[in-house]
PDB file of N, CA, C, O and CB in Angstrom:
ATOM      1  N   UNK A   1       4.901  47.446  33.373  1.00  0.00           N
ATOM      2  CA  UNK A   1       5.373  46.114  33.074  1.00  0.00           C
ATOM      3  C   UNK A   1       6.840  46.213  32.648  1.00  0.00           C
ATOM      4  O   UNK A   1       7.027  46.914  31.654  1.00  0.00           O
ATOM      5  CB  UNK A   1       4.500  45.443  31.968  1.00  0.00           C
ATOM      6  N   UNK A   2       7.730  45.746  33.108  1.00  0.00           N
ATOM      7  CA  UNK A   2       8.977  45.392  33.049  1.00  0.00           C
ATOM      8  C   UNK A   2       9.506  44.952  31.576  1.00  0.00           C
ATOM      9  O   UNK A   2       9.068  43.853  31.238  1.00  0.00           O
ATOM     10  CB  UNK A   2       9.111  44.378  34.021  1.00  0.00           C
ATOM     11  N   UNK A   3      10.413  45.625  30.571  1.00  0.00           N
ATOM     12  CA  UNK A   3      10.773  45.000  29.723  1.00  0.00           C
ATOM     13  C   UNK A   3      11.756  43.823  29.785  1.00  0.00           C
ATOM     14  O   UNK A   3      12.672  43.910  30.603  1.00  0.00           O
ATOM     15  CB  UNK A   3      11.050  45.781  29.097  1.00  0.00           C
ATOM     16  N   UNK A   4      11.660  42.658  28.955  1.00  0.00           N
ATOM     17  CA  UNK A   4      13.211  41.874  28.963  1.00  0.00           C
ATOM     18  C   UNK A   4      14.152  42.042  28.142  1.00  0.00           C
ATOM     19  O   UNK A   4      14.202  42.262  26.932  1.00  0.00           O
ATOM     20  CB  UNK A   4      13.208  40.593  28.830  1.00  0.00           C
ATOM     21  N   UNK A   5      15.033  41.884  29.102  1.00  0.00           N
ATOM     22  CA  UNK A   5      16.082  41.798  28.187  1.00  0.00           C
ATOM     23  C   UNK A   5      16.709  41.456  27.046  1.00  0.00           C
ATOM     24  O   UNK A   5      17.034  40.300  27.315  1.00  0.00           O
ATOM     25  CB  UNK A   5      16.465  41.570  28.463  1.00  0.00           C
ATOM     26  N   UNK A   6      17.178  41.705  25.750  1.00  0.00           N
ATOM     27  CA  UNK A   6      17.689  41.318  24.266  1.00  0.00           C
ATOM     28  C   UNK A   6      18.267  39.698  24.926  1.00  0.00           C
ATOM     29  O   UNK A   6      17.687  38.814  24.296  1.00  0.00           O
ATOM     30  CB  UNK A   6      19.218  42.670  23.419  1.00  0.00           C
ATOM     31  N   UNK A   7      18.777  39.381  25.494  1.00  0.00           N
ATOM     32  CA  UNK A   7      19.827  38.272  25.045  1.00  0.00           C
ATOM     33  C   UNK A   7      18.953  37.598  26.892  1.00  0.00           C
ATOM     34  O   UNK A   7      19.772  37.211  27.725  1.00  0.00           O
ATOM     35  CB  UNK A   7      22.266  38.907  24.768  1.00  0.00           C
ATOM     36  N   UNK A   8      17.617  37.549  27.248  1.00  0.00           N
ATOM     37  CA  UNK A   8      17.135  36.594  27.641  1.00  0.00           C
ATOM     38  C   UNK A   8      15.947  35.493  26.827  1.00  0.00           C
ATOM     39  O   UNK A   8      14.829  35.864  26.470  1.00  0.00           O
ATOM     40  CB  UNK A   8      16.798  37.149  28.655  1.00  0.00           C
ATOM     41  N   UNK A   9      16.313  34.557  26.707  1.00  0.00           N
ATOM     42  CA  UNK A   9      15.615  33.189  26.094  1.00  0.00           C
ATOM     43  C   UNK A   9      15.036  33.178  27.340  1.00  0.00           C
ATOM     44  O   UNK A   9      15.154  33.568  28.501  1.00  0.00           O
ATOM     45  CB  UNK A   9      16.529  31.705  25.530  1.00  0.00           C
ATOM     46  N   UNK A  10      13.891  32.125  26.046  1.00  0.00           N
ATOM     47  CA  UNK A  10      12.472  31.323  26.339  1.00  0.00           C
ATOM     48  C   UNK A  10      12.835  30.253  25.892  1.00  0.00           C
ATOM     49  O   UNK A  10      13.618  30.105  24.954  1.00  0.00           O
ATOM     50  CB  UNK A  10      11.078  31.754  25.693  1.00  0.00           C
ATOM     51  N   UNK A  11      12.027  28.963  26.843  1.00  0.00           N
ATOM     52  CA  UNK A  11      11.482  27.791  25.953  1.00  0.00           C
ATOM     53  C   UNK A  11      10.683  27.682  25.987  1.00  0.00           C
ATOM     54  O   UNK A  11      10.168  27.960  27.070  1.00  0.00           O
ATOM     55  CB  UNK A  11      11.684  26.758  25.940  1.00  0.00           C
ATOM     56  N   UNK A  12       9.931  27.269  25.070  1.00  0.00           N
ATOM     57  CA  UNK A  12       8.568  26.400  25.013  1.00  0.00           C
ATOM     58  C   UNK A  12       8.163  24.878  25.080  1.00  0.00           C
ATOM     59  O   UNK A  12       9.136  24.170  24.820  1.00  0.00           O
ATOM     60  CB  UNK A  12       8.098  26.662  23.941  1.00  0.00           C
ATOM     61  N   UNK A  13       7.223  24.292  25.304  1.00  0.00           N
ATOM     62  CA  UNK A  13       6.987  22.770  25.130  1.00  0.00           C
ATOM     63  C   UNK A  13       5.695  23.008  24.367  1.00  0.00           C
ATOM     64  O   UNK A  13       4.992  24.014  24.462  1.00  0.00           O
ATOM     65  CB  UNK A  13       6.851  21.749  26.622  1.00  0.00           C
ATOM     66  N   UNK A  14       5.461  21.866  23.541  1.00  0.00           N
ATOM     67  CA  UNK A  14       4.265  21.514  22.603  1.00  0.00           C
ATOM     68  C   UNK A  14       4.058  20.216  22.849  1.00  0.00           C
ATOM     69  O   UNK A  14       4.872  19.293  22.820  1.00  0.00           O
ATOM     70  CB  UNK A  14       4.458  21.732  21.074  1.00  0.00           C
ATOM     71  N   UNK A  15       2.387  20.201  23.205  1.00  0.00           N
ATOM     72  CA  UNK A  15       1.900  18.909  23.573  1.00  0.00           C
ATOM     73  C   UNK A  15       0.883  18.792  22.515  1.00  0.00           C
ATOM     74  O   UNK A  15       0.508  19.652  21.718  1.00  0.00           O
ATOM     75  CB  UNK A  15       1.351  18.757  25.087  1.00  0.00           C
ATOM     76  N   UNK A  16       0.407  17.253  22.691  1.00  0.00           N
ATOM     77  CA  UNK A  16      -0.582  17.201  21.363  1.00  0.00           C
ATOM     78  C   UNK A  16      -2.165  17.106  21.879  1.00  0.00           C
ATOM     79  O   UNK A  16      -2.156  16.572  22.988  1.00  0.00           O
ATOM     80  CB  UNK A  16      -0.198  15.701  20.324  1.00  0.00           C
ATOM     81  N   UNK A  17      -3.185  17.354  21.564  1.00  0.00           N
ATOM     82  CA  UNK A  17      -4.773  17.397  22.426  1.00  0.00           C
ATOM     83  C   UNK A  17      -5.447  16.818  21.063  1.00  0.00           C
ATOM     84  O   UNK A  17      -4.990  16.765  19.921  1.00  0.00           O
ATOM     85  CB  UNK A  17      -5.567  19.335  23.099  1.00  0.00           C
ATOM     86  N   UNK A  18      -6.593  16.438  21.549  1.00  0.00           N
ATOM     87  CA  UNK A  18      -7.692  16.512  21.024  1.00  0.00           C
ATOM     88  C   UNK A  18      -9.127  16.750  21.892  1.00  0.00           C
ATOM     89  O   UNK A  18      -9.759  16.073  22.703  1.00  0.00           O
ATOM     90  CB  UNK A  18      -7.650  15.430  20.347  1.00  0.00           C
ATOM     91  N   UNK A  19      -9.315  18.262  21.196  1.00  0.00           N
ATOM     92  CA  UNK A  19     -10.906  18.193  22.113  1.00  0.00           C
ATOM     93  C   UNK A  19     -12.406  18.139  20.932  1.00  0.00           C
ATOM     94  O   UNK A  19     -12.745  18.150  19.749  1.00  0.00           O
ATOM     95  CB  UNK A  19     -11.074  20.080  23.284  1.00  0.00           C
ATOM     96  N   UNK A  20     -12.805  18.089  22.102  1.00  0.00           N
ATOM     97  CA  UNK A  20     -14.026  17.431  21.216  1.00  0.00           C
ATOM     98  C   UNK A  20     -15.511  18.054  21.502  1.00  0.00           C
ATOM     99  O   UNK A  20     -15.706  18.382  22.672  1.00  0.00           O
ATOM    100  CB  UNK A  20     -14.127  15.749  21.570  1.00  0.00           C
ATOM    101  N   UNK A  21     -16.442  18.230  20.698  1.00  0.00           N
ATOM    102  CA  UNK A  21     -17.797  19.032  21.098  1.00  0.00           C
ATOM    103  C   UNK A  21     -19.089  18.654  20.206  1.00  0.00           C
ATOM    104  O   UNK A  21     -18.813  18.057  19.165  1.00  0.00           O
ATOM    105  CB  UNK A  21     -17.540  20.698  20.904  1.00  0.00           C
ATOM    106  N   UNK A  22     -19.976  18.818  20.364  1.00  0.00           N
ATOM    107  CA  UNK A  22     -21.315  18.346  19.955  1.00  0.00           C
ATOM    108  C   UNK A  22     -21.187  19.392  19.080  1.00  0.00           C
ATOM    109  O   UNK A  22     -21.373  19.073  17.906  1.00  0.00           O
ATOM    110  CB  UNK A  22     -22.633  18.226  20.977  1.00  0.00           C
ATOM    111  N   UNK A  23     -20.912  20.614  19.299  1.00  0.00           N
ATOM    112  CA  UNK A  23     -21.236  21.903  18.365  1.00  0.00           C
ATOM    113  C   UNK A  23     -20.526  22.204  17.366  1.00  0.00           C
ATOM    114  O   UNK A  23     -21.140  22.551  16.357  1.00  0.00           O
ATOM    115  CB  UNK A  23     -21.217  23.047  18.964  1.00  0.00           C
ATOM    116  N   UNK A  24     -19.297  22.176  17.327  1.00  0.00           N
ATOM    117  CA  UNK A  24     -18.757  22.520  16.206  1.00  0.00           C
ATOM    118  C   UNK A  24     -17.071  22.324  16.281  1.00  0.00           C
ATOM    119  O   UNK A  24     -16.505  21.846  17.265  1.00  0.00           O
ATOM    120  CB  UNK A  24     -19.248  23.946  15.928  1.00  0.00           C
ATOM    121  N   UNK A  25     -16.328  22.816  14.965  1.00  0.00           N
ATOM    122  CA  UNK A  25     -15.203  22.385  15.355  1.00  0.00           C
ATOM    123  C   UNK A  25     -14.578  23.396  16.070  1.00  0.00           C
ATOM    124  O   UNK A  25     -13.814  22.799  16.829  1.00  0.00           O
ATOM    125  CB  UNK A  25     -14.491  21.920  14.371  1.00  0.00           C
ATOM    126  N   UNK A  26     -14.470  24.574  16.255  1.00  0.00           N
ATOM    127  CA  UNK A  26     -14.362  25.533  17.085  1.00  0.00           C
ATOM    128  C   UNK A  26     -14.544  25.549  18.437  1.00  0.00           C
ATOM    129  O   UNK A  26     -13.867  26.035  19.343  1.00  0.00           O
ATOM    130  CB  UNK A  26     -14.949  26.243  16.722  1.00  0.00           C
ATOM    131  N   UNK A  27     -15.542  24.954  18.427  1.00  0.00           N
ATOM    132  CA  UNK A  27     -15.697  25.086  20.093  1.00  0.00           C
ATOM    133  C   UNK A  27     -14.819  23.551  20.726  1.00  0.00           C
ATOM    134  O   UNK A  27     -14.220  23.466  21.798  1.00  0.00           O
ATOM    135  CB  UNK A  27     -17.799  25.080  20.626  1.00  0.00           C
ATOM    136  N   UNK A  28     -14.961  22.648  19.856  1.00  0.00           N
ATOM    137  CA  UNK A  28     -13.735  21.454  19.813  1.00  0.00           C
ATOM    138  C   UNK A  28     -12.433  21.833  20.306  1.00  0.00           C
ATOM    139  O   UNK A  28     -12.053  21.360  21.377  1.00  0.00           O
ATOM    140  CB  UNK A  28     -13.409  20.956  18.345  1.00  0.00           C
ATOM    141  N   UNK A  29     -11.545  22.803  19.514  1.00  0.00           N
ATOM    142  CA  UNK A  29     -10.891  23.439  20.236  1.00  0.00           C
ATOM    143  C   UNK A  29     -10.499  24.473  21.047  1.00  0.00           C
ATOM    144  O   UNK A  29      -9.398  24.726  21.537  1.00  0.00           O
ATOM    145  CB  UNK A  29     -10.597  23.384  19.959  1.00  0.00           C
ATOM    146  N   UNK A  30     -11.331  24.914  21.104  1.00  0.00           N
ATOM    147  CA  UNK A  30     -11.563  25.988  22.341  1.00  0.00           C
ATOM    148  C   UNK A  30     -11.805  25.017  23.349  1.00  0.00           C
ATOM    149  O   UNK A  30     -11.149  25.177  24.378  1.00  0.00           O
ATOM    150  CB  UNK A  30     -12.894  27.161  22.215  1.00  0.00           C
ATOM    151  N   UNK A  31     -12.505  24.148  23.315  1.00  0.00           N
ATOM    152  CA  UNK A  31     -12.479  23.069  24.800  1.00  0.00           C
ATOM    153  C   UNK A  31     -11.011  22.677  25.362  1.00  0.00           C
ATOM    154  O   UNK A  31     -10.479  22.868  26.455  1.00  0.00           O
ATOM    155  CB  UNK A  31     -13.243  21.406  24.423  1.00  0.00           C
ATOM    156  N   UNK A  32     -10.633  22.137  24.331  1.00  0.00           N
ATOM    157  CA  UNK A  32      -9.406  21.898  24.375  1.00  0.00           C
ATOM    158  C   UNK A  32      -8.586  22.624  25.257  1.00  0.00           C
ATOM    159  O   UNK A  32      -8.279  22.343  26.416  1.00  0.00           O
ATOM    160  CB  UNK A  32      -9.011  21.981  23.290  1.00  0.00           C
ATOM    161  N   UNK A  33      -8.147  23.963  24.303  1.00  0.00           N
ATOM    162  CA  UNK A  33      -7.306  25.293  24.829  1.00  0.00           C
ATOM    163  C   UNK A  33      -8.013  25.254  26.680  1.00  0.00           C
ATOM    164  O   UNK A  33      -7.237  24.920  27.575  1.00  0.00           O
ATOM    165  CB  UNK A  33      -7.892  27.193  23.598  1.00  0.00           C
ATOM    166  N   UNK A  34      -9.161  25.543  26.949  1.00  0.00           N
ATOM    167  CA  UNK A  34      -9.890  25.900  28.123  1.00  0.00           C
ATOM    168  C   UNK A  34      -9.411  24.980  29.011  1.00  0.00           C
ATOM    169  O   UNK A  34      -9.152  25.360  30.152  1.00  0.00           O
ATOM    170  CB  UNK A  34     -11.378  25.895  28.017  1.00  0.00           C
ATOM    171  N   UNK A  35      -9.199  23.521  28.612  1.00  0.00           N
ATOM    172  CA  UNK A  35      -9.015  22.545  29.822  1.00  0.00           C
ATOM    173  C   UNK A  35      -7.831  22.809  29.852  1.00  0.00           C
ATOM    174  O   UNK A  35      -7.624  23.061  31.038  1.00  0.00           O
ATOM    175  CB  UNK A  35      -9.348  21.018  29.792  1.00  0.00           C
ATOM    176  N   UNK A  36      -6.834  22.926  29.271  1.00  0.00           N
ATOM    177  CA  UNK A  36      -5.489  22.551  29.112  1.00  0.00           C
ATOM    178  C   UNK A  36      -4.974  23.565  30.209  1.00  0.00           C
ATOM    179  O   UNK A  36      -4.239  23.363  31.177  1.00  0.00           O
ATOM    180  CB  UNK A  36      -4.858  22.698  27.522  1.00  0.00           C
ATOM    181  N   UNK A  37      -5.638  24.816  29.720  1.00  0.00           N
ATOM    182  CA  UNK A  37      -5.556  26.121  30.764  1.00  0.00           C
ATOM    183  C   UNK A  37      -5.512  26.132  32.250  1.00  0.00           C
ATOM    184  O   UNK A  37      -4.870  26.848  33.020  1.00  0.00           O
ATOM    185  CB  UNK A  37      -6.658  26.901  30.586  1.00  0.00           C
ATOM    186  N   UNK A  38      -6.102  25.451  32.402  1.00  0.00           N
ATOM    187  CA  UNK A  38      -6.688  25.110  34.321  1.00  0.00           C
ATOM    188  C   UNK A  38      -5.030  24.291  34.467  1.00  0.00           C
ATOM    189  O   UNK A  38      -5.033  24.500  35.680  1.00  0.00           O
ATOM    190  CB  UNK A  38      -8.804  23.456  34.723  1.00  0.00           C
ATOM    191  N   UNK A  39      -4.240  23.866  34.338  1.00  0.00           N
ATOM    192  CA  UNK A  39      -2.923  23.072  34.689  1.00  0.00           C
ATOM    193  C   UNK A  39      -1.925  23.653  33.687  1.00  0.00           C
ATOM    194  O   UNK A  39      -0.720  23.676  33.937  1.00  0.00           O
ATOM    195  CB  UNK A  39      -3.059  21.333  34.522  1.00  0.00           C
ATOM    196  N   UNK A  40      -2.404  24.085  32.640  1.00  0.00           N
ATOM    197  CA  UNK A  40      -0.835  25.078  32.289  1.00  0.00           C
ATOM    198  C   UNK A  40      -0.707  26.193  31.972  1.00  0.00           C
ATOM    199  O   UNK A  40      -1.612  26.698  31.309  1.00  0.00           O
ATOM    200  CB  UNK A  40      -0.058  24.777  31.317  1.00  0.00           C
ATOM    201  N   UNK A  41       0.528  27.030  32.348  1.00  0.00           N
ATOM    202  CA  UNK A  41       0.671  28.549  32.516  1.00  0.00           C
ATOM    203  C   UNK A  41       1.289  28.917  31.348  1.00  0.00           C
ATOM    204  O   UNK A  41       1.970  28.125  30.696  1.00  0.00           O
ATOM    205  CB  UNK A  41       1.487  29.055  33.758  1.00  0.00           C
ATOM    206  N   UNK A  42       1.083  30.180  31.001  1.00  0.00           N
ATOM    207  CA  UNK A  42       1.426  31.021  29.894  1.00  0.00           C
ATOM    208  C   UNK A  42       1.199  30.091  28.528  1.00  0.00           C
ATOM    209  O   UNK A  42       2.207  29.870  27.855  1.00  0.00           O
ATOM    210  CB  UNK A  42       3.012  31.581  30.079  1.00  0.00           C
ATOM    211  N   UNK A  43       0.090  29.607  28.140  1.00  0.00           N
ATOM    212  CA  UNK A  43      -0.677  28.735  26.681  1.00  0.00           C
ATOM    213  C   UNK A  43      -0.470  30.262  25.683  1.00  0.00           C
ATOM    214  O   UNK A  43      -1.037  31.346  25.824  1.00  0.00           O
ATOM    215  CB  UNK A  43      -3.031  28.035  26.969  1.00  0.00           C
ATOM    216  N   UNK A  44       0.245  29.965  24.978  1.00  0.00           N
ATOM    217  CA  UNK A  44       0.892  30.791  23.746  1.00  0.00           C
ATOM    218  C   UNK A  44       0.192  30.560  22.293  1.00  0.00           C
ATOM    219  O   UNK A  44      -0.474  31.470  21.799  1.00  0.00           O
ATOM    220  CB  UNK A  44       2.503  30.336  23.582  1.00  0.00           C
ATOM    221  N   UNK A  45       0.321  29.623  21.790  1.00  0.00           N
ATOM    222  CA  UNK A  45       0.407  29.458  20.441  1.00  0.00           C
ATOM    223  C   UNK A  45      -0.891  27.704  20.597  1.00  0.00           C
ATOM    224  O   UNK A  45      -0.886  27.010  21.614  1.00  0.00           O
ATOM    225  CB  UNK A  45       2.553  29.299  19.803  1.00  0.00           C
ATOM    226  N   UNK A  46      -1.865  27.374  19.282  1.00  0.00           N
ATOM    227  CA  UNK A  46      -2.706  26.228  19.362  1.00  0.00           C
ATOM    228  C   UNK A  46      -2.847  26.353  17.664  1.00  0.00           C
ATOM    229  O   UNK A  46      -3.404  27.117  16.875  1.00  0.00           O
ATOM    230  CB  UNK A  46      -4.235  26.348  20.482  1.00  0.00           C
ATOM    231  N   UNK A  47      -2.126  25.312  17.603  1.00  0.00           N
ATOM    232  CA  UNK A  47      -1.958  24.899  16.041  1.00  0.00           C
ATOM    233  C   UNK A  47      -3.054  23.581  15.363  1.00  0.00           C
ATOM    234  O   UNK A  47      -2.529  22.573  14.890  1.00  0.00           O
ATOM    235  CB  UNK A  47      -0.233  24.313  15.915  1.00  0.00           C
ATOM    236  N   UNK A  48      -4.218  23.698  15.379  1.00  0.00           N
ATOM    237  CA  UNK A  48      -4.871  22.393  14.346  1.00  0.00           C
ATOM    238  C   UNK A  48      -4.793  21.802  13.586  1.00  0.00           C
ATOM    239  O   UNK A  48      -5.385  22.165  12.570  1.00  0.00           O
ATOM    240  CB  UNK A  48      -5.506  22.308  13.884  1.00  0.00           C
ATOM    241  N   UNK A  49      -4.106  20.643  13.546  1.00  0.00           N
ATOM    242  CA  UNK A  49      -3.538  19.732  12.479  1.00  0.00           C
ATOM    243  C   UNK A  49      -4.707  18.662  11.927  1.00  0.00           C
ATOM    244  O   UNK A  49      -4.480  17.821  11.057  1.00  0.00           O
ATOM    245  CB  UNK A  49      -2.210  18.883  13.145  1.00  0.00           C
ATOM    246  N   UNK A  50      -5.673  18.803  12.426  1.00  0.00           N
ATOM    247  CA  UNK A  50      -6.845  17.562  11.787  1.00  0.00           C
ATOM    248  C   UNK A  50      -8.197  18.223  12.918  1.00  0.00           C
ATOM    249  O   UNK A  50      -8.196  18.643  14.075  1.00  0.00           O
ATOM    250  CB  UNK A  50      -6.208  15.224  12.241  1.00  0.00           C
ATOM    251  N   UNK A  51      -9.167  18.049  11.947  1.00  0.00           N
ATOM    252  CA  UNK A  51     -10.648  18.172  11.980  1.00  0.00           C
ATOM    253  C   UNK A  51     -11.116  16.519  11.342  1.00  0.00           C
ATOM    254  O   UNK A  51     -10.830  15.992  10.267  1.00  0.00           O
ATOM    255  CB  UNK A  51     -11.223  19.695  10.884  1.00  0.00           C
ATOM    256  N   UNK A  52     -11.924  16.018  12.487  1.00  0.00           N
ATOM    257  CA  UNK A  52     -12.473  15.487  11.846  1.00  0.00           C
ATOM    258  C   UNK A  52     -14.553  15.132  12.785  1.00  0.00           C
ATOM    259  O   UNK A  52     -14.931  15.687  13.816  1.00  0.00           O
ATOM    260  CB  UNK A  52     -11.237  14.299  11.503  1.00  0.00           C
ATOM    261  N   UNK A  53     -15.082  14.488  12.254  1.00  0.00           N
ATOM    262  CA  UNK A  53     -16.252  14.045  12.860  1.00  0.00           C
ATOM    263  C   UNK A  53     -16.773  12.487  13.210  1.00  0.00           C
ATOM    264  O   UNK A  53     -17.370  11.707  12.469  1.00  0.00           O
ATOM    265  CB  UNK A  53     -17.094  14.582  12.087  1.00  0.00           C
ATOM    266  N   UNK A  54     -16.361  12.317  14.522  1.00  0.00           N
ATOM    267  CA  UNK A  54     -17.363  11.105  14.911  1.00  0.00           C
ATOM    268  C   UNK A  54     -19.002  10.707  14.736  1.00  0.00           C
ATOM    269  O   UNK A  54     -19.992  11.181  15.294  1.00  0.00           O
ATOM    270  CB  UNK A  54     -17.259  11.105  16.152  1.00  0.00           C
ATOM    271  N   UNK A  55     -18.888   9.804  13.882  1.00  0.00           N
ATOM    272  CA  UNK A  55     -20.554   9.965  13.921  1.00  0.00           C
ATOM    273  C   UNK A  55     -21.163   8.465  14.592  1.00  0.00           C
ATOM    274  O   UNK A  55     -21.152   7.357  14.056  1.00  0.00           O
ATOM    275  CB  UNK A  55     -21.269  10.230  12.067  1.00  0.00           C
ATOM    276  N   UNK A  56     -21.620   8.799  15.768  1.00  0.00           N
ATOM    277  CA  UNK A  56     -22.347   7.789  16.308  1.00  0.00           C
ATOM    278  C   UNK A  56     -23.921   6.778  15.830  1.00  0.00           C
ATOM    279  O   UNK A  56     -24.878   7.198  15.178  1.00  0.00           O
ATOM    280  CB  UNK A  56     -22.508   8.461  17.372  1.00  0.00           C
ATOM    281  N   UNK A  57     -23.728   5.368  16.424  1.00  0.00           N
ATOM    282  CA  UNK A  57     -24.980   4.704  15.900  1.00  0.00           C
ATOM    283  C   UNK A  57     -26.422   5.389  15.378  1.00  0.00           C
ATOM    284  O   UNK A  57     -26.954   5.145  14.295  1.00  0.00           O
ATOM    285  CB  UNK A  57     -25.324   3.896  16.943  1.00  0.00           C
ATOM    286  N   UNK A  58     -26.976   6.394  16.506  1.00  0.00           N
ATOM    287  CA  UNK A  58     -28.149   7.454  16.463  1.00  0.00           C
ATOM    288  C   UNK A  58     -27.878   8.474  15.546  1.00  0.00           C
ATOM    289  O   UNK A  58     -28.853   9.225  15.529  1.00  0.00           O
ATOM    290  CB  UNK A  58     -28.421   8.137  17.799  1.00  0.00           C
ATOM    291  N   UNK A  59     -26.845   8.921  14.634  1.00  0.00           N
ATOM    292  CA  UNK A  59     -26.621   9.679  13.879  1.00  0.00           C
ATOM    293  C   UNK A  59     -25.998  11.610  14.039  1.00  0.00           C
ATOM    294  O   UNK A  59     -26.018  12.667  13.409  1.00  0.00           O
ATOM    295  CB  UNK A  59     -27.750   9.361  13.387  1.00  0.00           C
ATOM    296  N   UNK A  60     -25.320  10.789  15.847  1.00  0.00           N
ATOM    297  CA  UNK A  60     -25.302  12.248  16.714  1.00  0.00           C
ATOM    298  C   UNK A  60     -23.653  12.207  16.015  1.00  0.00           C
ATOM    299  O   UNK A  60     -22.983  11.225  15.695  1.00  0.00           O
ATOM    300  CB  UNK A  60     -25.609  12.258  18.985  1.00  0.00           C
ATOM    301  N   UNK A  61     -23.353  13.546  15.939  1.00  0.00           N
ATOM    302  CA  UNK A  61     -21.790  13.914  15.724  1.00  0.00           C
ATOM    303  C   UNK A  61     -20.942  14.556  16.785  1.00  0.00           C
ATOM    304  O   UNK A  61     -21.185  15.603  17.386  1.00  0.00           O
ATOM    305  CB  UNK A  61     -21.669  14.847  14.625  1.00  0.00           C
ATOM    306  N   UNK A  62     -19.950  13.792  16.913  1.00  0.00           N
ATOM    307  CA  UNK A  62     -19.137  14.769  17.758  1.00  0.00           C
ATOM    308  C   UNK A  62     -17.592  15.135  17.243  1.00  0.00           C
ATOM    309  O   UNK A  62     -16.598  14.419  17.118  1.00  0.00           O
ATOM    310  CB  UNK A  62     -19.037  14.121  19.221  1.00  0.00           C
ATOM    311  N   UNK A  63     -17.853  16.815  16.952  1.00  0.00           N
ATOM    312  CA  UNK A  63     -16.910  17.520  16.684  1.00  0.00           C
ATOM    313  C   UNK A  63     -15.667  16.983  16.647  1.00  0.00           C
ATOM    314  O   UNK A  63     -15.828  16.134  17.524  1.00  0.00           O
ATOM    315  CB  UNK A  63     -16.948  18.385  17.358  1.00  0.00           C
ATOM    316  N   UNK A  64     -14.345  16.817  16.222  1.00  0.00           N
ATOM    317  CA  UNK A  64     -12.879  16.573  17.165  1.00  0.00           C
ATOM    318  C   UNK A  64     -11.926  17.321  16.423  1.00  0.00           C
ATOM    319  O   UNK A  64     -11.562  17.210  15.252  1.00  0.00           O
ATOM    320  CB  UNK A  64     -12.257  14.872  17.328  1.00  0.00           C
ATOM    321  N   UNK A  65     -11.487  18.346  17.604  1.00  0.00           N
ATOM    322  CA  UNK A  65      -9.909  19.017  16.583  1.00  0.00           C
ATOM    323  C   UNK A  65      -8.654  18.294  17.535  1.00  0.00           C
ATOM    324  O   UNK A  65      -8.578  18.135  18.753  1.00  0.00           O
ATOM    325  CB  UNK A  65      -9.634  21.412  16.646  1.00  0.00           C
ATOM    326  N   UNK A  66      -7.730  17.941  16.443  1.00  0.00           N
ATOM    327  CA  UNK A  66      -6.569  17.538  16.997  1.00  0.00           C
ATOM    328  C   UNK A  66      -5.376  18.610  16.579  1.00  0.00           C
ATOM    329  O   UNK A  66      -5.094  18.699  15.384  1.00  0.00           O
ATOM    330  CB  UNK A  66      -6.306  16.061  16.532  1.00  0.00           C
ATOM    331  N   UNK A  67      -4.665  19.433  17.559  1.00  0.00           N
ATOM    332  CA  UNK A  67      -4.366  20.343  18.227  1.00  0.00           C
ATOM    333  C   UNK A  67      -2.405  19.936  18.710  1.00  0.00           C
ATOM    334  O   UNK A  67      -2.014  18.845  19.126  1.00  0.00           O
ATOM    335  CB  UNK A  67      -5.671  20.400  19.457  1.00  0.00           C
ATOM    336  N   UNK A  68      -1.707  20.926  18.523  1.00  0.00           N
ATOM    337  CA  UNK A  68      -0.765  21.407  19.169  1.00  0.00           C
ATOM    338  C   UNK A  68      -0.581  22.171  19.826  1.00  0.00           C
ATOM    339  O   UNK A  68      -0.586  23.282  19.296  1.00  0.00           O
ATOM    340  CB  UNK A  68      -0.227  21.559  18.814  1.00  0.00           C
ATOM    341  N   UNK A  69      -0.396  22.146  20.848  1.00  0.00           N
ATOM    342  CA  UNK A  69      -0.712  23.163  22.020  1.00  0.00           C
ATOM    343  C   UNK A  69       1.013  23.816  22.872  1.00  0.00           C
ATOM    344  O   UNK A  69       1.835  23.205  23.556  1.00  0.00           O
ATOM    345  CB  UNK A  69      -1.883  22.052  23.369  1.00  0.00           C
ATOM    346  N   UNK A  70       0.975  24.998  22.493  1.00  0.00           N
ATOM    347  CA  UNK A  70       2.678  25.689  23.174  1.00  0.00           C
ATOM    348  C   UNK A  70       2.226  26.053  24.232  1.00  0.00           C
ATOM    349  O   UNK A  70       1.056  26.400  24.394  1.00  0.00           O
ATOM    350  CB  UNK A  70       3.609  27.114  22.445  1.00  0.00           C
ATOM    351  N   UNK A  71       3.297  26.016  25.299  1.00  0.00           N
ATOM    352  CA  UNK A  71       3.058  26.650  26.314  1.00  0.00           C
ATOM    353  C   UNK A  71       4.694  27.542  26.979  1.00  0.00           C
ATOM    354  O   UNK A  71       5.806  27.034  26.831  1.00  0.00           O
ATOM    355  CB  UNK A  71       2.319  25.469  27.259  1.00  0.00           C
ATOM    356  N   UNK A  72       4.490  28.711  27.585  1.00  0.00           N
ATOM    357  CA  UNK A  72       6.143  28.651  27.885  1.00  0.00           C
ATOM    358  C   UNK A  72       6.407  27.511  28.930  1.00  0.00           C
ATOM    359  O   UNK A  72       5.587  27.259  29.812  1.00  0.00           O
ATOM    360  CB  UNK A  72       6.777  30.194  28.581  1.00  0.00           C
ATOM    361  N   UNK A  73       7.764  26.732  28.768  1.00  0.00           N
ATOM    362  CA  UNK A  73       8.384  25.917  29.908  1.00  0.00           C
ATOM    363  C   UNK A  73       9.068  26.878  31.258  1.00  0.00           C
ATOM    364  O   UNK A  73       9.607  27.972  31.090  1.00  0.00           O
ATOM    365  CB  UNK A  73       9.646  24.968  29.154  1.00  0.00           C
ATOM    366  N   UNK A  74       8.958  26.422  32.149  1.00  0.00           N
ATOM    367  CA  UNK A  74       8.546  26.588  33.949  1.00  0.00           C
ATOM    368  C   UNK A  74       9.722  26.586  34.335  1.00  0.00           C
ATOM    369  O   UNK A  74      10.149  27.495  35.047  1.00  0.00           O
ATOM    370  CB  UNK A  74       7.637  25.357  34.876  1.00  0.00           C
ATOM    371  N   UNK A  75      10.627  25.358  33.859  1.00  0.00           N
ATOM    372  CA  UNK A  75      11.568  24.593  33.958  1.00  0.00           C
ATOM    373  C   UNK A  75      12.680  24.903  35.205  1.00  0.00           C
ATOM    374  O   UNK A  75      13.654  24.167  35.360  1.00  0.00           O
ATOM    375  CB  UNK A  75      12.075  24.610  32.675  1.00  0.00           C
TER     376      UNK A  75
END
């Protein structure tokens, strides 16, 4: 594997997600990370800024992490 060079830059972009799961908050964002994956390249860094739980009429919950998501820019 090829080293880079000292004085070549990166950018990054950060988008915001929320995924969501019956199971837990973990797998909430791991859904997340997983979809995001299939359409963007090199996913770096997934920062969770809020957990929280939907709780529906029947008393079912669904998981939700809301998420910052880096990726390197393509550009």
């Amino acid at each position: 594997m090829a080293k880079k060079s000292k004085d070549e830059t990166s950018l990054y972009k950060a988008i915001e997600l929320v995924g969501t799961s019956s199971v837990s908050w973990a797998d909430a964002a791991k859904n997340a990370v997983k979809s995001a994956s299939k359409t963007l390249r090199d996913v770096r860094v997934a920062e969770v800024s809020k957990l929280d739980v939907k709780v529906g009429k029947d008393g079912a919950m669904t998981f939700r992490a809301k998420m910052k998501l880096s990726f390197k820019y393509q550009g």
